[in-house]
C-alpha positions in Angstrom: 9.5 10.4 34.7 11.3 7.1 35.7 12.3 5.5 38.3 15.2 6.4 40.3 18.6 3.9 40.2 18.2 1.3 43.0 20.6 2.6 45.7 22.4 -1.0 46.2 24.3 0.2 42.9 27.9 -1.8 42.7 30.2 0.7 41.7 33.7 0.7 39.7 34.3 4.0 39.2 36.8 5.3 36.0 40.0 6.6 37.5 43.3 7.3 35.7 44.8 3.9 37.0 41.9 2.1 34.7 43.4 1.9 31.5 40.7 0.5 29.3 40.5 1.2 25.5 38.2 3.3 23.9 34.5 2.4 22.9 34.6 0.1 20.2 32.6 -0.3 17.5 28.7 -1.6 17.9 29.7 -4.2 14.8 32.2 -5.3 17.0 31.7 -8.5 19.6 34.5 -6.5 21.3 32.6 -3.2 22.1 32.1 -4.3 25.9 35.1 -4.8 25.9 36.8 -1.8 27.7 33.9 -2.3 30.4 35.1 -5.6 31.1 39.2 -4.2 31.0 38.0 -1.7 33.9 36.7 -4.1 35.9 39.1 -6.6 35.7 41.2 -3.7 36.7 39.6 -2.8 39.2 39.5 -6.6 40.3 36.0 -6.7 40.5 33.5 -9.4 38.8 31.7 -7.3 36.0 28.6 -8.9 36.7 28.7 -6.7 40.2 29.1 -3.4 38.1 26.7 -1.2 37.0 27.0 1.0 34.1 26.0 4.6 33.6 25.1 5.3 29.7 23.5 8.0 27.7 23.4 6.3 24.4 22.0 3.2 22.9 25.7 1.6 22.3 26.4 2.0 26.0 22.8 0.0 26.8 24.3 -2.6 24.2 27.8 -3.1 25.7 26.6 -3.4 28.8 24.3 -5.9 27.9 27.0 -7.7 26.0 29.2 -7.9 29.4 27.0 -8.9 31.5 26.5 -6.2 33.8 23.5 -3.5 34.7 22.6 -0.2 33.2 21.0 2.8 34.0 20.2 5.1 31.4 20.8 8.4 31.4 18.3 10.0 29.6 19.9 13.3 29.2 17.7 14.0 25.9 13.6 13.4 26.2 13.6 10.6 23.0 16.0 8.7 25.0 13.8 7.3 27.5 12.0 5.1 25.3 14.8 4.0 23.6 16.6 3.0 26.5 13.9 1.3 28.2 13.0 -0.5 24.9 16.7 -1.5 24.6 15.9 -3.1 28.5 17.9 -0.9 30.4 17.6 -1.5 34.0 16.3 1.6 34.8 16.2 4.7 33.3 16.3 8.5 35.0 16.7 11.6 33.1 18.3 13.1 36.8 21.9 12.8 37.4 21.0 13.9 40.8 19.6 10.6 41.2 22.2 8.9 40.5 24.5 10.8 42.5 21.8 10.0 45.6 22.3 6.5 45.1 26.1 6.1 44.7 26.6 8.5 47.7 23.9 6.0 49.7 26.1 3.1 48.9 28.9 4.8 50.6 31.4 4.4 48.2 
């Protein structure tokens, strides 16, 4: 289907210290913003994260914060739409994703 996540992916994983709001509203210029809370957080320039999102608001925020996105197409229409939306890449295997995380030794 599509390609497979680059395997240089920067990585700040969610852990229970990260205390970032919930998803906010797409109407909102704020919706990224509990992205940008985790990784100042995690004292790391959001610009060096990459987000993992299965829906079009997550594609958005991501976009809004600066950051990269692979999409998750855990449903077939969402390939399209995520690649129309200019994900970075998009792979309908979370197995993929695992792959690459685990070959960025994190």
């Amino acid at each position: 289907m599509a390609a497979s996540p680059r395997s240089s992916i920067h990585w700040s994983a969610y852990s229970p210290k990260l205390t970032a709001p919930a998803s906010g509203s797409r109407q909102s210029p704020l919706f990224s913003f509990p992205l940008i809370t985790a990784a100042e957080q995690a004292h790391v320039d959001v610009t060096h994260c990459t987000l993992i999102g299965d829906s079009l608001t997550d594609i958005e925020a991501a976009h809004a914060a600066g950051t990269t996105v692979i999409g998750y197409a855990n449903k077939p229409h969402k390939a399209a739409l995520f690649a129309e939306a200019g994900a970075n890449t998009v792979t309908d295997a979370m197995h993929d994703i695992a792959d690459a995380l685990a070959a960025a030794q994190l």
